[in-house]
C-alpha positions as CSV (number, residue, x, y, z in Angstrom):
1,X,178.9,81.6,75.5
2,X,180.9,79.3,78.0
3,X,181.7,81.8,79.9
4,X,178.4,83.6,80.3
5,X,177.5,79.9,81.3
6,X,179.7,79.8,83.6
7,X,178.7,83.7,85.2
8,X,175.3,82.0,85.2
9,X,176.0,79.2,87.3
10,X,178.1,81.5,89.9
11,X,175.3,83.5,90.2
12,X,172.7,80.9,91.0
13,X,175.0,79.4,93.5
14,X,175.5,83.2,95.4
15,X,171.4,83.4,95.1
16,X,171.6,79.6,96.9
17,X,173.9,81.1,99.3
18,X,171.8,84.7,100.3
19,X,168.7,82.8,100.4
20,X,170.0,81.8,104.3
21,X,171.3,84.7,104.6
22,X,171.6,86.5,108.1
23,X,172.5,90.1,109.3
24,X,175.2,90.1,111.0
25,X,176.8,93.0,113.6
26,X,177.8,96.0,111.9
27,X,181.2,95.8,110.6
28,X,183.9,98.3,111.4
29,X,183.8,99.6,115.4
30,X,185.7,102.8,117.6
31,X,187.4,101.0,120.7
32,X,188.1,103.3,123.2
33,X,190.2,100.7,126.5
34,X,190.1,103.1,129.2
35,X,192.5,101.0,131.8
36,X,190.8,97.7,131.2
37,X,187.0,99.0,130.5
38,X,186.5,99.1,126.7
39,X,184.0,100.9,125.2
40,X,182.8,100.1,121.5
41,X,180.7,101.9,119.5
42,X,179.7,99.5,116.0
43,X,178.8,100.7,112.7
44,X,179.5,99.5,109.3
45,X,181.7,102.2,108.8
46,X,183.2,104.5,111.4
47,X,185.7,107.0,110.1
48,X,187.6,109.5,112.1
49,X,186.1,113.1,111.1
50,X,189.6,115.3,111.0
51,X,191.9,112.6,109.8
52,X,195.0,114.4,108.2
53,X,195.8,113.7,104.4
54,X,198.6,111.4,104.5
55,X,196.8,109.2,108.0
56,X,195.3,105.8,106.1
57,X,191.1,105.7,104.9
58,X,190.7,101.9,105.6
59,X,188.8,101.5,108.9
60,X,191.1,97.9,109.9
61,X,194.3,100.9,110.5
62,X,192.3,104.1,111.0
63,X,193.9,103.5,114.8
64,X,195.3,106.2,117.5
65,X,197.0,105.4,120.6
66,X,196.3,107.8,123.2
67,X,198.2,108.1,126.8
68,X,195.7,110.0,128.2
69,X,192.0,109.8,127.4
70,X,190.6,112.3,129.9
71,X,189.1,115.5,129.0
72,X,189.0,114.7,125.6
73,X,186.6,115.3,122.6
74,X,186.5,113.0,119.7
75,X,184.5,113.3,115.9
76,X,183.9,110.4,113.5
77,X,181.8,109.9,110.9
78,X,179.4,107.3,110.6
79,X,177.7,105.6,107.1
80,X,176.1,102.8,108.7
81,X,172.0,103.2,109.7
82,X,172.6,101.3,112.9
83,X,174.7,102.4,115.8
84,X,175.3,100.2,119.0
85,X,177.8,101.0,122.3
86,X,178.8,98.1,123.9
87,X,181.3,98.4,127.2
88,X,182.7,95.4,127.7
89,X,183.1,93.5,131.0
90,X,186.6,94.5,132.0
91,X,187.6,90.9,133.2
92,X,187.6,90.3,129.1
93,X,189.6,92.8,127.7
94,X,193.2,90.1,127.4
95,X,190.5,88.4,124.8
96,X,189.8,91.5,122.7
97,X,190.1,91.7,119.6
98,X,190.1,95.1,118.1
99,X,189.8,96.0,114.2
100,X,188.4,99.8,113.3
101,X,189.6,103.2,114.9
102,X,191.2,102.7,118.6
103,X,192.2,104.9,121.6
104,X,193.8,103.2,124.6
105,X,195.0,105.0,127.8
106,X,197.8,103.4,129.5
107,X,197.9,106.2,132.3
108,X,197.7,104.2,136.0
109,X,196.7,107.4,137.3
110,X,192.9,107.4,135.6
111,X,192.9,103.9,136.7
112,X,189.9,105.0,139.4
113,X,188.6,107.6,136.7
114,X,187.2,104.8,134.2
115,X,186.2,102.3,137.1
116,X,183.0,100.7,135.3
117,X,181.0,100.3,139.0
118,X,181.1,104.2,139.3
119,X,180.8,104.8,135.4
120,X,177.7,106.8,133.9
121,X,177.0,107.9,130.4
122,X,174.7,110.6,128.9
123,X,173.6,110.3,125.1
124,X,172.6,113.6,123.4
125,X,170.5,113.0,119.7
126,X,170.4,115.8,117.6
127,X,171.1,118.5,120.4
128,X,168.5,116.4,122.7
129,X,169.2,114.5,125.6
130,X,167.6,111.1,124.3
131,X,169.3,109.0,127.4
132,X,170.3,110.9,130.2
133,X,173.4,110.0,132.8
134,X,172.8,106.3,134.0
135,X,175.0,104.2,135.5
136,X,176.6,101.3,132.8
137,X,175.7,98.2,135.2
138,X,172.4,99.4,135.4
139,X,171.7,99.3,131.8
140,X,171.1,95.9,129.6
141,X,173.5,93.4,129.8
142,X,175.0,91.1,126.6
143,X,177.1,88.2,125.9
144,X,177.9,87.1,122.6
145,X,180.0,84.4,121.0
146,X,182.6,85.1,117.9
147,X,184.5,82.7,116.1
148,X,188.0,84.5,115.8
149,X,190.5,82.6,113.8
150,X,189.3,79.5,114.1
151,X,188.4,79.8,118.1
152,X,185.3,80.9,119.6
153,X,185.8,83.9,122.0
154,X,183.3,85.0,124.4
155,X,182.5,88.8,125.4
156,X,180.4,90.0,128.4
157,X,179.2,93.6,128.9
158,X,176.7,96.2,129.1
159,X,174.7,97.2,126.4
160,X,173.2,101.0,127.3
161,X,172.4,102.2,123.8
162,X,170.9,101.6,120.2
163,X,169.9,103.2,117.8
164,X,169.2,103.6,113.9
165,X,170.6,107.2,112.4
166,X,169.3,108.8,109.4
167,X,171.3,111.5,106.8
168,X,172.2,114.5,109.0
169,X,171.8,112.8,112.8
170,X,174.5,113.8,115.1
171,X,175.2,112.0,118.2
172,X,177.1,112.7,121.4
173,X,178.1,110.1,124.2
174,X,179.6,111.3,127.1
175,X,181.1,109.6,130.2
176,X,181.5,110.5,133.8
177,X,182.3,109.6,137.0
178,X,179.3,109.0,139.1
179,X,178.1,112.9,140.1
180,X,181.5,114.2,138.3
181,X,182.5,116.2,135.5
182,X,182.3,114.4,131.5
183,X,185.7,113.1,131.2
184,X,185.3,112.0,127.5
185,X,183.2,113.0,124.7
186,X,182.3,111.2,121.7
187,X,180.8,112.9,118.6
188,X,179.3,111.0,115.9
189,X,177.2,112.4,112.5
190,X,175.9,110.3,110.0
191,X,176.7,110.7,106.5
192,X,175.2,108.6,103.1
193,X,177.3,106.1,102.3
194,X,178.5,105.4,98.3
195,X,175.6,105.4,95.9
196,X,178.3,103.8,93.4
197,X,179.4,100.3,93.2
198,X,183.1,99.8,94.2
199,X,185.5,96.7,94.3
200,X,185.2,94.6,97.3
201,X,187.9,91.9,95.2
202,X,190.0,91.8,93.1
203,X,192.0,88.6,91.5
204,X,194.5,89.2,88.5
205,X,196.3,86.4,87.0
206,X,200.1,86.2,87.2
207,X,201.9,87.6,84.6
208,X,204.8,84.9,84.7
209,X,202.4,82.4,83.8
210,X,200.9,81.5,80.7
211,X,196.8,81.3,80.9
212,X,193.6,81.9,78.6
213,X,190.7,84.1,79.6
214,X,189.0,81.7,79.3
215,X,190.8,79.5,82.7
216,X,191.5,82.5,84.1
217,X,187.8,82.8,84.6
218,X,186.7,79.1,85.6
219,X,189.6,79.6,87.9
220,X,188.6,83.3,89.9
221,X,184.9,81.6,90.1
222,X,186.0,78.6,91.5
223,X,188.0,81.1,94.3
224,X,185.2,83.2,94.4
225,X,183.2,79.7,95.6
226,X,185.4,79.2,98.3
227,X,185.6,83.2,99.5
228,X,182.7,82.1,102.6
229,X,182.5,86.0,103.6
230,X,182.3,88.3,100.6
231,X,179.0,88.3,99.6
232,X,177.1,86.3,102.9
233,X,177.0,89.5,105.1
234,X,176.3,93.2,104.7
235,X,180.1,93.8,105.4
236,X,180.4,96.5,102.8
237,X,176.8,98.0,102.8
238,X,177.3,102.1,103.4
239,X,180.9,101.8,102.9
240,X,182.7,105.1,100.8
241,X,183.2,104.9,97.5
242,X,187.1,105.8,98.0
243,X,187.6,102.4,99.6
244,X,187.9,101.2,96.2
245,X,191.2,102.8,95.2
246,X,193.1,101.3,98.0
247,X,192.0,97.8,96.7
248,X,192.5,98.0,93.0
249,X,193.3,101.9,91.8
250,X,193.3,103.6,89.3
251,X,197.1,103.4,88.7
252,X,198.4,104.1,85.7
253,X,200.8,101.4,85.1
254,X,199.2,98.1,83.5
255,X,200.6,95.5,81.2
256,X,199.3,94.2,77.6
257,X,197.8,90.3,79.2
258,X,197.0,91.1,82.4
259,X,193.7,89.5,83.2
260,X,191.0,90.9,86.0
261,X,188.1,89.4,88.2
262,X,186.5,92.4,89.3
263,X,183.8,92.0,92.5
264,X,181.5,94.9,93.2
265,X,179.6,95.5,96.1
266,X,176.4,94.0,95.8
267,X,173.3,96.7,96.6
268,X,172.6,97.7,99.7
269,X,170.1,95.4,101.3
270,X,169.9,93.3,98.3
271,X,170.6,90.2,96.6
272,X,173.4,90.0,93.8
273,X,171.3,88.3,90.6
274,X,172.4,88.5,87.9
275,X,170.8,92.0,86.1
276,X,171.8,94.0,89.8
277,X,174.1,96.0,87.8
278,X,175.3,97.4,84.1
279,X,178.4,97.5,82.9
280,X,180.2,98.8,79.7
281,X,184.0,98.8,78.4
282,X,185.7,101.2,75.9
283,X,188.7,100.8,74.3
284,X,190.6,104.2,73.4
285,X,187.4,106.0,73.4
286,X,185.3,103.7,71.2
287,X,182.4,102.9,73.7
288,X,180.9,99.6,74.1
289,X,177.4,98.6,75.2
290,X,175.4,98.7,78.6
291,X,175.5,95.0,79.5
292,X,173.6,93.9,82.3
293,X,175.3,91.9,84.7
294,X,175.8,90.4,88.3
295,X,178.7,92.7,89.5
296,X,181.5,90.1,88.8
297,X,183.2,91.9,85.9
298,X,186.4,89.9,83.8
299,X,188.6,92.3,82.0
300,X,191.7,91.2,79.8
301,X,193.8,93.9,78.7
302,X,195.2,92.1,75.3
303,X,196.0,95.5,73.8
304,X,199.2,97.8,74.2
305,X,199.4,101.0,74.2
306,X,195.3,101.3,75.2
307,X,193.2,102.9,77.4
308,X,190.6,100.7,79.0
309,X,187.6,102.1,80.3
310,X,185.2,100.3,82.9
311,X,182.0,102.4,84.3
312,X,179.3,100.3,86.3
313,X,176.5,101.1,88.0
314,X,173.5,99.7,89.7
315,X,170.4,99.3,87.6
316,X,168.2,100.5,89.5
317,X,170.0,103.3,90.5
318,X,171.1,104.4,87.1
319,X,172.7,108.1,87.6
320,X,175.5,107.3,89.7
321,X,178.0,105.5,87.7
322,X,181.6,104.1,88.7
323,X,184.3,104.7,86.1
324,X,187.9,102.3,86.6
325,X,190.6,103.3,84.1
326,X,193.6,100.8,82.9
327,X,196.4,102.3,80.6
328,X,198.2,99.7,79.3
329,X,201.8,100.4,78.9
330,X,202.7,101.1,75.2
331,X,204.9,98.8,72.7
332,X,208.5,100.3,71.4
333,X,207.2,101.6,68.6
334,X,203.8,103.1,70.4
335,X,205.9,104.9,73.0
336,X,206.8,109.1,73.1
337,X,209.8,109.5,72.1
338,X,209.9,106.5,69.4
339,X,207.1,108.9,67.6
340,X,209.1,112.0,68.0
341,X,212.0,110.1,66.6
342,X,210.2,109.1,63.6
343,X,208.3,112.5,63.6
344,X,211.5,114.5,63.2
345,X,213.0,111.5,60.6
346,X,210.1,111.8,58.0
347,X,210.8,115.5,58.8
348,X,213.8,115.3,57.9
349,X,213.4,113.3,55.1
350,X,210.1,116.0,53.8
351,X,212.9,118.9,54.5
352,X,215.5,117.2,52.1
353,X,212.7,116.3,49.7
354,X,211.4,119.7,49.3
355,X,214.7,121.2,49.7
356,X,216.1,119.5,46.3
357,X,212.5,120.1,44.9
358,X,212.9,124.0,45.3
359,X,216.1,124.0,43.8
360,X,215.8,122.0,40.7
361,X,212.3,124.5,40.3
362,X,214.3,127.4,41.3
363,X,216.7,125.8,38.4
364,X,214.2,125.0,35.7
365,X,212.9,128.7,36.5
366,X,216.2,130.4,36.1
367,X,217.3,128.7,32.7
368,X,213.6,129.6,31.2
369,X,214.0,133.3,32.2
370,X,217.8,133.3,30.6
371,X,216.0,131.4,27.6
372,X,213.5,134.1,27.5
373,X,215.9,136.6,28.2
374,X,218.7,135.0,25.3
375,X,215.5,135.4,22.9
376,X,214.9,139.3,23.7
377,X,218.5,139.1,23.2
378,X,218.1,137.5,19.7
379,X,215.3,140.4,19.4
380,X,217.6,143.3,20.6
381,X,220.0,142.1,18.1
382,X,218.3,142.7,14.7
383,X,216.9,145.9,15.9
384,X,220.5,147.3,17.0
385,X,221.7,145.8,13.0
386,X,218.6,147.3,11.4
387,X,219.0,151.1,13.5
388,X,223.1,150.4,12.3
389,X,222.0,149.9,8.4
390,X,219.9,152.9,8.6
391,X,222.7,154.7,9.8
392,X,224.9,153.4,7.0
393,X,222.4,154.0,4.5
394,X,222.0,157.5,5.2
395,X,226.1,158.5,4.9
396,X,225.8,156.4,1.6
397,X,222.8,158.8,0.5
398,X,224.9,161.6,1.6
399,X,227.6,160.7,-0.5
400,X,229.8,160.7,2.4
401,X,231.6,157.3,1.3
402,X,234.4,157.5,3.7
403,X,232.4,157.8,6.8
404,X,230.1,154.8,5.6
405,X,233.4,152.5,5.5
406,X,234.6,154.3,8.6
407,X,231.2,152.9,10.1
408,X,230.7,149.8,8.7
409,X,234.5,148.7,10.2
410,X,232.8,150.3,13.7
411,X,229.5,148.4,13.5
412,X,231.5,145.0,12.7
413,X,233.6,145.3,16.0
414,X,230.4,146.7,17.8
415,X,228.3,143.9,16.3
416,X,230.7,141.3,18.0
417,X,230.9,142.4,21.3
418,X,227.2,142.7,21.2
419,X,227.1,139.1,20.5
420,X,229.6,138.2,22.9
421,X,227.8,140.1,25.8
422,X,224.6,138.1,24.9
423,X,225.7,135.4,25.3
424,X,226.5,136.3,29.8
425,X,224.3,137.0,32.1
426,X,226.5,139.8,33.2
427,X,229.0,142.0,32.5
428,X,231.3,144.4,34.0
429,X,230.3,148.5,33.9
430,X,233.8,149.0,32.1
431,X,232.8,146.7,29.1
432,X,229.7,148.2,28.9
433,X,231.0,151.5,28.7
434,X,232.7,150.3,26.0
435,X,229.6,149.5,24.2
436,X,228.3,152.4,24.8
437,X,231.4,154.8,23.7
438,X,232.2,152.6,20.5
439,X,228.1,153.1,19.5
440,X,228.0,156.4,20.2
441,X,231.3,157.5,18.5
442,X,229.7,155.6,15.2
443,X,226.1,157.7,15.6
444,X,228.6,160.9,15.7
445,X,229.8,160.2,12.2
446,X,226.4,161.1,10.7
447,X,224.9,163.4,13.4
448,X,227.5,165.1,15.0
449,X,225.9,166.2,19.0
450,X,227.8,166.6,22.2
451,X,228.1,163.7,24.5
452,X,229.3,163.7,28.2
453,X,229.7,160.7,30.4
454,X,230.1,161.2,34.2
455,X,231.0,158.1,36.7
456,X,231.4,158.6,40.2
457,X,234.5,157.9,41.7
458,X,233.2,155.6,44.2
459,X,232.1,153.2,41.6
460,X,234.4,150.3,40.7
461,X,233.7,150.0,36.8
462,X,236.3,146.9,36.4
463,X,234.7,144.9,39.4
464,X,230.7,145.6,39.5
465,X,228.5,143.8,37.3
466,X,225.5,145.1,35.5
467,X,223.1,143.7,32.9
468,X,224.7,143.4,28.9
469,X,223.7,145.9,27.1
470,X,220.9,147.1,29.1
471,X,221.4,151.1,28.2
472,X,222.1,150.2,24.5
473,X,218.3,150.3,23.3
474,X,217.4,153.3,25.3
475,X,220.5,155.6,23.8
476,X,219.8,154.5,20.2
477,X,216.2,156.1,21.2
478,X,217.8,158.8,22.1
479,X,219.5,159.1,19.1
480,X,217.1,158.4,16.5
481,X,214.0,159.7,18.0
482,X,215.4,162.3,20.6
483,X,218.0,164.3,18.9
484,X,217.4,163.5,15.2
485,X,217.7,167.0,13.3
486,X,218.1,169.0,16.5
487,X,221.5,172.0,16.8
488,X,223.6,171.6,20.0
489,X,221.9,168.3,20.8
490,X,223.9,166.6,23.8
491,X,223.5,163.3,25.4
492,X,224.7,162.2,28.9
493,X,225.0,159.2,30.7
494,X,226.2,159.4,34.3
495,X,227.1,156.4,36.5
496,X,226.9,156.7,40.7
497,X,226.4,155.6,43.6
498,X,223.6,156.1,46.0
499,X,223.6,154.0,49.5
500,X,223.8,150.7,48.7
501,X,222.4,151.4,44.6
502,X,223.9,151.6,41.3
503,X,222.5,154.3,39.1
504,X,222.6,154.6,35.5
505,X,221.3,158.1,34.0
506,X,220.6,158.7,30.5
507,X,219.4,162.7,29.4
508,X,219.2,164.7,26.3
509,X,217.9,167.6,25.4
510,X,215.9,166.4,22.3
511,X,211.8,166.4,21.5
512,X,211.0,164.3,24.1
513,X,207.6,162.2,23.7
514,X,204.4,160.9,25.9
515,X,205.3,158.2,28.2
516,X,201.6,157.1,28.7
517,X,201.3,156.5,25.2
518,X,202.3,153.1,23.4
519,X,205.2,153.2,22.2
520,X,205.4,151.1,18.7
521,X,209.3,150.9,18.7
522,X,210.7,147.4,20.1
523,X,214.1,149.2,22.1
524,X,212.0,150.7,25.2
525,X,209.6,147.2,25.4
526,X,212.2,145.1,25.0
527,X,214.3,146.8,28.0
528,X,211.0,146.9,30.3
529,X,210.3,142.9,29.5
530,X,214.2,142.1,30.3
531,X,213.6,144.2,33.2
532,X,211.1,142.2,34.7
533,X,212.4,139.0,33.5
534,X,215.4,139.7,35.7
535,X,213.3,140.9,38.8
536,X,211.1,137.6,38.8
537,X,214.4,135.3,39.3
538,X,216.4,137.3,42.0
539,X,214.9,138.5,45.4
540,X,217.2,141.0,47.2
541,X,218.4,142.4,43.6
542,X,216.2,144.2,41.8
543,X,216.4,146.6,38.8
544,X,213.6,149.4,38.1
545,X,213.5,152.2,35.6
546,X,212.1,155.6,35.7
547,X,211.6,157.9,32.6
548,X,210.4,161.2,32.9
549,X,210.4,162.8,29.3
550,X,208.6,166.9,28.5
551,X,209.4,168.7,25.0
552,X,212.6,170.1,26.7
553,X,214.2,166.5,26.9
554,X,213.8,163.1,28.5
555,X,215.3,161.6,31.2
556,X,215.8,158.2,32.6
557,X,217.3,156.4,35.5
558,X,218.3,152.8,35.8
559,X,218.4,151.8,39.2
560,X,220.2,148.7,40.4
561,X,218.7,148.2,43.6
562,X,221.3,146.4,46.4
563,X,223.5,145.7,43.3
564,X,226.4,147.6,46.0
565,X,225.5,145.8,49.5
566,X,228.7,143.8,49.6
567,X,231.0,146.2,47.7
């Protein structure tokens, strides 16, 4: 509230001030000193037309030194409504001062050529003569009185044209020799000057020093108070809107508690009160409110790390809004790289995190497959003892007493290594062969059948490991379900090696049965669920099975897929 007071006041005092105010001469001028005849065209803004990029904007340097003048053409562009050309008495020219665009010829040898007695001009408006050739000193003569750095200074001359230039107007001044050739030519086109409001000054506080907003205000006012020019003249009225960035800018390097007085450009012809303009901040995107205002804007940047965004505009001229940006320059921890750092750490820490996750899951899901798998085991088990019984039972009802003991001292040693096997993940082919021979040779004693087992020489059975016991339910199908009762029944089981595969076959040439049917024995389900128990915990080795079974036999392939990549 003590500020807005304070706003309030400054803007009754400017009011105070305007009320007297008085138009002066336009502000920025093109000197052209031709020996020591100077001829000044005023505007409030004069601007060389084809000025290369990296030649300054601001009218007080937009300055060329010429050597020769003569036979020259030369464009600006003007914002200013009024023109004037003033050639100045050359007995003044020592007390001269210039500011705006210059060209001087130093050449003695035009000395005669710019000789104001013999001196004419033409003006041309809009490709119409509107003043044709005339001699200066017969034209209207002026003498005016400026107060220069503290000390007046006093200018006679000739005064042969004015005029006031709307959007589009082109004008063209030429001089001559009296009944010569033009010797200089002098374009001029008018242009609209900024429709936006732009900094005329700027006041920041100093960073070394400790201050409030609040002083930081009641100070810039009270320099504002003593600033006699900046808003007592039409100085700035049509000037371009990029005159602001040479002031201020948009840079993009700005400190958290750096502190702004702001001074627009009052509207053209107009009073600053204190609704002439609105104004809004934003703050990272989050927009704030049209406020209305007298064009004297205070900004603090109190934030790091934040973009600050002032747009202004003139009320009653709505559309055409000015937009200032100040990026204040981030904290440690706000900056780039400090995110990346800490990006990449909790990255880091996530990869560890989920890392240890997947292998205690990858854990907990391999012990319950070998607990499921240790309880088809405990399954497999009875059914092998209860197939073995049968067996037993049947030599005992065949009276065939020595075979039955012959067996049952068989079926004890085959019974352990059954438990044994159980009790490992894997085992090697040799043991399982083993298991496979010492089973067979018992089923022998009570249905005699041929039996052949094949193993590719490229197979290492003492190294390679294979499931326990995997074949065991399958060939005691075989056995009891394939063969049973049938002359000349032959089993074989053939081991090889395909690529980068283990194969295990199992044929006989018994009954066969329907595959698509379901089966009610436990031996062929129980290998399919161990089967898939396996394939669910591994990902490049994988097991499959195949049966193909017609009455003329069955036959079915094991396939250890990969099970050989690094043999």
């Amino acid at each position: 509230m003590k500020n807005f007071l304070y706003l309030l006041l400054f803007v009754s005092s400017l009011s105070i001030a305007q009320s007297k105010e008085t138009i002066e001469k336009p502000a920025t001028n093109a000197y052209f000193v031709l020996n020591k005849t100077t001829v000044r065209v005023e505007n409030n803004f004069i601007r060389n037309k084809y000025i290369s990029s990296n030649e300054s904007k601001d009218p007080y340097y937009n300055s060329a030194i010429f050597n020769n003048l003569s036979n020259k053409e030369y464009h600006f562009i003007v914002l200013g409504e009024k023109i004037n050309l003033k050639i100045t008495d050359p007995k003044v020219f020592d007390n001269l001062f210039m500011i705006g665009v210059r060209g001087i010829d130093t050449l003695k040898i035009n000395k005669d050529l710019y000789r104001i007695t013999d001196l004419e001009i033409q003006i041309v408006k809009n490709n119409k003569i509107v003043k044709n050739w005339t001699l200066v000193t017969e034209t209207k003569k002026y003498t005016e009185t400026n107060l220069l750095e503290g000390k007046k200074r006093f200018e006679n001359g000739y005064f042969p044209y004015t005029d006031s230039l709307v959007n589009g107007d082109k004008l063209l001044i030429l001089f001559r020799q009296k009944g010569k050739e033009s010797f200089l030519k002098l374009h001029f086109e008018k242009k609209e000057g900024a429709r936006k409001p732009f900094i005329i000054i700027s006041n920041s506080n100093d960073l070394n020093k400790t201050v409030s907003f609040e002083n930081f205000i009641q100070e810039s006012i009270d320099k504002l108070h003593k600033d006699s020019f900046f808003d007592k003249s039409n100085f700035h009225d049509s000037w371009p809107e990029d005159f602001a960035p040479r002031i201020i800018g948009n840079r993009s390097r700005h400190f958290k508690g750096e502190k702004y007085c702001l001074v627009f450009r009052k509207p053209n012809g107009k009073k600053r009160i204190y609704d002439s303009f609105e104004y809004r901040n934003s703050v990272n995107s989050k927009k704030g409110e049209w406020t209305n205002s007298n064009g004297i804007i205070f900004l603090d940047l109190n934030e790091s790390g934040a973009e600050y965004k002032l747009e202004i505009r003139y009320k009653d001229d709505p559309k055409y809004v000015a937009v200032y940006k100040f990026n204040t320059e981030p904290d440690w921890y706000q900056t780039l790289w400090f995110k990346i750092v800490i990006g990449m750490f909790f990255l880091l820490i996530f990869s560890v995190v989920y890392i240890i996750w997947m292998r205690r899951m990858t854990e907990r899901k391999r012990l319950e497959q070998k607990s499921k798998i240790k309880m088809l085991y405990a399954q497999l088990n009875p059914h092998f003892v209860f197939n073995a019984l049968g067996s037993i039972q049947g030599l005992l009802n065949d009276n065939q007493i020595e075979k039955a003991n012959q067996y049952l001292a068989g079926f004890g040693s085959l019974l352990r290594n059954a438990l044994t096997s159980s009790e490992n993940e894997t085992q090697s082919i040799e043991n399982e062969i083993k298991s496979i021979n010492n089973y067979i040779e018992l089923e022998q004693l009570r249905n005699p059948f041929s039996y052949r087992l094949i193993i590719d020489e490229k197979v290492n059975v003492h190294e390679t490991e294979i499931l326990p016991l995997l074949m065991q339910p399958l060939i005691e199908n075989a056995i009891k379900h394939g063969i049973s009762n049938k002359e000349k029944a032959e089993i074989t089981v053939t081991i090889s090696k395909k690529a980068d595969d283990l194969l295990f076959e199992l044929a006989d040439n018994g009954k066969g049965f329907d595959i698509l049917a379901e089966q009610k024995g436990f031996g062929l389900k129980l290998v399919k669920e161990r089967i898939e128990l396996f394939n669910q915990s591994t990902k490049k080795m994988k097991v499959d099975m195949k049966i193909e079974s017609s009455s003329s036999g069955t036959h079915i392939i094991i396939r250890y897929k990969n099970w050989l990549k690094n043999d």
